[in-house]
N, C-alpha and C positions, 0 to 999 in steps of 0.2 A: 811216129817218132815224137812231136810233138804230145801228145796225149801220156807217154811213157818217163818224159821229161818233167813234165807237170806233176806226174805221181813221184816222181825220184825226189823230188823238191819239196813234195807235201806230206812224206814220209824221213824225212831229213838224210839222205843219202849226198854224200860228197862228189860221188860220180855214179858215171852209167856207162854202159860200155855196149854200142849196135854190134853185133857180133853176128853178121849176117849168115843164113845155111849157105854153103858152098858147096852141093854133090853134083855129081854128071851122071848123066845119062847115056852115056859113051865112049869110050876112050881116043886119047890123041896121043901120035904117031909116038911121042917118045915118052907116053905111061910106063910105068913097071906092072906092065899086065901079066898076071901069070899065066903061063899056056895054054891055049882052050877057053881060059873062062870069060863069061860073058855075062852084060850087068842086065839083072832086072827090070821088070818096068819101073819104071818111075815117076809117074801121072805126075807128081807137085815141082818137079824139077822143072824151072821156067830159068829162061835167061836171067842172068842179072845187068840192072840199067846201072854200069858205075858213076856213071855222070850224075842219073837223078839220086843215087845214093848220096856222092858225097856234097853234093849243090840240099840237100835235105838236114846233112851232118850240119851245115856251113849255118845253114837257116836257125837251125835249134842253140848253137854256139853265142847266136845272135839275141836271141832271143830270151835266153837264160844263163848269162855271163858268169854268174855263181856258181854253176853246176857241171864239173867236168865231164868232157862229155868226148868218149873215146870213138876212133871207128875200128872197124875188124872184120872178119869172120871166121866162122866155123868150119873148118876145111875138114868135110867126109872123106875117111878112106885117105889120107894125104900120101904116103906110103907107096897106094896103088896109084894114086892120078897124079902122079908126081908134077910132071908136065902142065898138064891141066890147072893146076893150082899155081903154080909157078905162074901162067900166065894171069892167072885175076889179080894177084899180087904185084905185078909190074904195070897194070893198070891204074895204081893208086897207092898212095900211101897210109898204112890201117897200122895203128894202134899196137891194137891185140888178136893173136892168131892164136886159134882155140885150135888142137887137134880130137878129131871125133871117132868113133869106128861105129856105126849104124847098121853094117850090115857084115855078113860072113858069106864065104863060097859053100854052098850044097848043091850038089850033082853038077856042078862045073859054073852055075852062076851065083852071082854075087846077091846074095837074097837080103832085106831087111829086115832086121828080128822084128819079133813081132807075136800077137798070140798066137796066127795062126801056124808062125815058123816053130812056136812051142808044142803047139798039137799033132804036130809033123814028126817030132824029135825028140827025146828024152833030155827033160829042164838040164838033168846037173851036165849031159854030154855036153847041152848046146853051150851052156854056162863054160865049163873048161874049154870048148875049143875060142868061145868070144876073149877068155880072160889068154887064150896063146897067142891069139891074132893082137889083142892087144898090144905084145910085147912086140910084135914085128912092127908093129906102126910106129912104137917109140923108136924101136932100134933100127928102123931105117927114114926115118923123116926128122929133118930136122928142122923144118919150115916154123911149128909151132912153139909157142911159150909156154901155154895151160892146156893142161891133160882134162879134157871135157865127160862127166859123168862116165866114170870108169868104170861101173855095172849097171852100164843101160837096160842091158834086157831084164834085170828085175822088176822094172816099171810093168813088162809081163808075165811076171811069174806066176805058172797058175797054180793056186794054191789050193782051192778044192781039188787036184789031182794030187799036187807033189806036198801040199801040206807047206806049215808057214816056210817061205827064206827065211833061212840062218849062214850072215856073214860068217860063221865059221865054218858052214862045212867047205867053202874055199879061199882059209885063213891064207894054204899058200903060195894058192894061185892067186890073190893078190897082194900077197906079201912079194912075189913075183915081181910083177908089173910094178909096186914100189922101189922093188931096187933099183930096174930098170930106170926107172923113170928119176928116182932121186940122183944116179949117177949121170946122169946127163943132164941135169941143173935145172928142170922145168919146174914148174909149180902142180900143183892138183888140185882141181877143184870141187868144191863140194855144193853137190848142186840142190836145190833145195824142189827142184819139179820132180825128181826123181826121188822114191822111199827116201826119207834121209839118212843122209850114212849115221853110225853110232859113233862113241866115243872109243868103242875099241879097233874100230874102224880107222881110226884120223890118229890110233896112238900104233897101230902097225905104220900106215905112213909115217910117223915120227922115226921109231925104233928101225925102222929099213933105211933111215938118209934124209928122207924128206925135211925141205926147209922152207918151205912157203906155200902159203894156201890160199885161193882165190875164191871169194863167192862169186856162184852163178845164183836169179834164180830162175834163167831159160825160161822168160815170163811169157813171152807173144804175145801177150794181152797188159795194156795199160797196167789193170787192177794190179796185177800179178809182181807186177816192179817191186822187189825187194821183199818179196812175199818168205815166212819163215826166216828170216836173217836174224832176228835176235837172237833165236833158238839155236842156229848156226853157230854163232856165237858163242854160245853157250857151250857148245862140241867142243869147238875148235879149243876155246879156251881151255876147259877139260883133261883135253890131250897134251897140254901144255905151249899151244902157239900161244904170241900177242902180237899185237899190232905193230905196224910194221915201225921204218925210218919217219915215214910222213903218211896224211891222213892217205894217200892214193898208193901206198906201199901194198904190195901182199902182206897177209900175216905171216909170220916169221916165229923160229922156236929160240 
């Protein structure tokens, strides 16, 4: 955190936002578990320590008083682990709450996209059923603020079988999950670890509702802090955001 801090500050960033992962490995008694299905493995899912979390938050605050510096996390699947999430959240007081969708139900479990779940499944099926589940996660979760990389699995798109991704050929599957998501007030963000979105991308977001845009760049690594964000920038503008009320605002149209 510290090392991530010192890149936000050396790169001139106004704030940073620890948006910790938040998936489980299992369900608790009052999930909105669909019937039957059952979650995958999950080898990286480890406890999370909220105490050394926010005692770390509290450290970096300290340390670098110039530099706003948010806590949060990234709630997988919110929708389904309703429960679940609900309790990390009353553990502590966080910021910013990202909702995420990592994974989808094939043959009754909850799988994590991925190349191999592309090798398994036809790209654009898997693509349309990730861009429907999305819309259930908006429209049954209300925990989150920001709509976290909203065509994740393109990060796997395989392209020597299915040839380049083209955001249009599921202009309205996420013109979809725009509306969605615009009518219920969140933000969307445009995340720069993931291809990055276009400008005709961030101007369907515009034209469906949307009114505020969050940069991610879901760095994990120091170097990574605010990686691609001018370019972002450059999008967003594009499409017609600008910056917001004050420097720590979403962009706004």
């Amino acid at each position: 955190m510290e090392a991530e801090c010192l890149r936000a500050v050396d790169v001139g960033l106004p704030a940073v936002a620890f948006t910790e992962h938040v998936d489980f490995a299992d369900w608790s008694t009052g999930d909105t578990r669909p019937a039957g299905l059952v979650v995958g493995h999950r080898p990286r899912v480890m406890p999370l320590d909220v105490d050394g979390y926010f005692a770390e938050i509290a450290r970096c605050r300290d340390l670098f008083p110039g530099l706003r510096i948010l806590s949060g996390i990234e709630a997988g699947e919110p929708h389904l682990f309703s429960e679940s999430v609900a309790a990390v959240l009353a553990a502590g007081r966080f910021d910013r709450v990202l909702g995420s969708l990592h994974s989808i139900a094939v043959g009754g479990t909850l799988t994590g996209v991925s190349a191999r779940l592309f090798a398994a499944l036809d790209p654009h099926e898997l693509m349309h059923r990730y861009f429907t589940d999305m819309v259930g996660l908006i429209e049954q979760s209300g925990v989150f603020t920001v709509l976290a990389h909203c065509d994740f699995p393109r990060r796997y798109w395989p392209t020597e079988r299915a040839g380049a991704y083209r955001e249009a050929d599921f202009e309205e599957q996420y013109r979809t999950v725009f509306r969605a998501l615009a009518g219920s007030g969140r933000a969307l963000e445009i995340n720069t670890k993931s291809p990055l979105a276009s400008v005709d991308l961030m101007r369907w977001w515009w034209q469906e509702g949307g009114d505020a845009v969050s940069f991610g760049s879901d760095a994990h690594r120091p170097e990574l802090v605010g990686n691609k964000f001018e370019l972002a920038v450059d999008i967003v503008e594009a499409a017609g955001f600008r910056p917001g009320r004050d420097t720590y605002d979403f962009w706004r149209r």
